[in-house]
C-alpha positions as CSV (number, residue, x, y, z in Angstrom):
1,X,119.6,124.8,98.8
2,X,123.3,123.6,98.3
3,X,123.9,121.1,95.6
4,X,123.6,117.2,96.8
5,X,125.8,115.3,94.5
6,X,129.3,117.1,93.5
7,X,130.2,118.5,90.3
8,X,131.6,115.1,88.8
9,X,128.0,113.6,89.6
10,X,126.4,116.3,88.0
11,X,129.1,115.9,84.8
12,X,127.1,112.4,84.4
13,X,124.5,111.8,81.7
14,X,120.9,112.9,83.2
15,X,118.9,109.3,82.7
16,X,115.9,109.5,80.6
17,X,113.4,108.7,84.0
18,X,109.5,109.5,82.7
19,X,108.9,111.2,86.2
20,X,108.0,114.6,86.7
21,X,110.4,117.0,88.7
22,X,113.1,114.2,89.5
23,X,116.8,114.6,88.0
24,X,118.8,111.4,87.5
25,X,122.5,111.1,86.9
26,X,123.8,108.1,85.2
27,X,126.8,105.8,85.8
28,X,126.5,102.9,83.5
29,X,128.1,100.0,83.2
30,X,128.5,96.7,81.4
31,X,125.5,94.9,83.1
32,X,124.2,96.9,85.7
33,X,123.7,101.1,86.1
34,X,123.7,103.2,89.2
35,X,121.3,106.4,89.2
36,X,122.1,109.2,91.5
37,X,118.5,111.0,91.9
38,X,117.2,113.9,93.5
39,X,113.6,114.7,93.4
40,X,111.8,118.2,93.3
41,X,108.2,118.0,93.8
42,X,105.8,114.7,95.0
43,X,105.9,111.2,92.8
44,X,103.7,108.3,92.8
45,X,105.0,105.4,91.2
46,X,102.6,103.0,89.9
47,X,103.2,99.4,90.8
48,X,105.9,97.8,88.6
49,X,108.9,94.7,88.8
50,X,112.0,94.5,86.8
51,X,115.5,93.4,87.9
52,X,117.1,93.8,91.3
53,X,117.3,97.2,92.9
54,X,119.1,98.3,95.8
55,X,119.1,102.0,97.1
56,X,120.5,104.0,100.1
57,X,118.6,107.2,101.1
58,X,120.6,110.4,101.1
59,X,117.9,113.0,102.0
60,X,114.3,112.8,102.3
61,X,111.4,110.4,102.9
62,X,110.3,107.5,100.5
63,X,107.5,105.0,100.7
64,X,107.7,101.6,99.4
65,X,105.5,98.8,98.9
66,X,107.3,95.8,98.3
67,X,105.4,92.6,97.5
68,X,102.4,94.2,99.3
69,X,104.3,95.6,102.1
70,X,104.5,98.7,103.0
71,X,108.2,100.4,103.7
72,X,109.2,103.8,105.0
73,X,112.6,104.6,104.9
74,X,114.2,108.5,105.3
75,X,118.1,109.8,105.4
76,X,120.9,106.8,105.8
77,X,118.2,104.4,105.1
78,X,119.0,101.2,102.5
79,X,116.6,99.4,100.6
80,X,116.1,95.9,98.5
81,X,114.0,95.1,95.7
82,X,114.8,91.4,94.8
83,X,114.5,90.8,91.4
84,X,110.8,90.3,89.8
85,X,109.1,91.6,93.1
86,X,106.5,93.8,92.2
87,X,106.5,97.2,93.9
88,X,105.3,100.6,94.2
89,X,106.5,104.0,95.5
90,X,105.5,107.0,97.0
91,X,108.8,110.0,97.0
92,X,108.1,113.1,98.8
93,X,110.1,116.5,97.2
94,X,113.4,116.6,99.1
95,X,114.7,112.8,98.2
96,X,117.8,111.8,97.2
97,X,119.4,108.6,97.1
98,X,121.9,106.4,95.1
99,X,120.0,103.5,93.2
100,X,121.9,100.1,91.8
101,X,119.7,98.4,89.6
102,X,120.8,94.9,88.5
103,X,119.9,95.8,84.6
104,X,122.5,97.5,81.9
105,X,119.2,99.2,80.0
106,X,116.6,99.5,82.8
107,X,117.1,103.4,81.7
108,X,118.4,105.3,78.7
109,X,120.4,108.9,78.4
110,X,118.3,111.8,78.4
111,X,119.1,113.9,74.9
């Protein structure tokens, strides 16, 4: 399978994300951080809230419940999370997206 994000993606710090089989790149910034993820095998994510989140779908399927509703979005695809909504999440192998979250820590490098 041909490499989803380009060589200056890749170059980025992988983000420290306590998932199994998902690969995060890392763009941070002063007061918020954009992941670039692609994941490898099945993930449930257990219900959780933090700051805003805001995501477009670049391959794959992902199910989201947001504040008890249930969400299906797949390729070209954008998402919401609004800030202290709790949500859940279920990512099928084969996702990749580009994720804003309105928090400079929400993750750390991997080292």
């Amino acid at each position: 399978m041909p490499e989803i994000f380009p060589e200056p993606i890749r170059n980025l710090p992988q983000a420290d994300v306590q998932l199994e089989g998902v690969k995060a790149y890392l763009s941070q910034s002063e007061n918020h951080q954009i992941l670039f993820m692609e994941f490898a095998k099945n993930v449930e994510v257990p219900e959780h809230s933090h700051e805003s989140q805001w995501g477009i779908v670049l391959e794959g399927r992902i199910d989201l419940v947001i504040d008890g509703v249930k969400y299906r979005y797949s390729r070209g695809d954008r998402y919401f999370i609004p800030q202290g909504t709790k949500h859940s999440a279920t990512i099928y192998a084969g996702y990749a997206d580009i994720t804003f979250f309105n928090q400079k820590d929400r993750y750390s490098t991997r080292h």
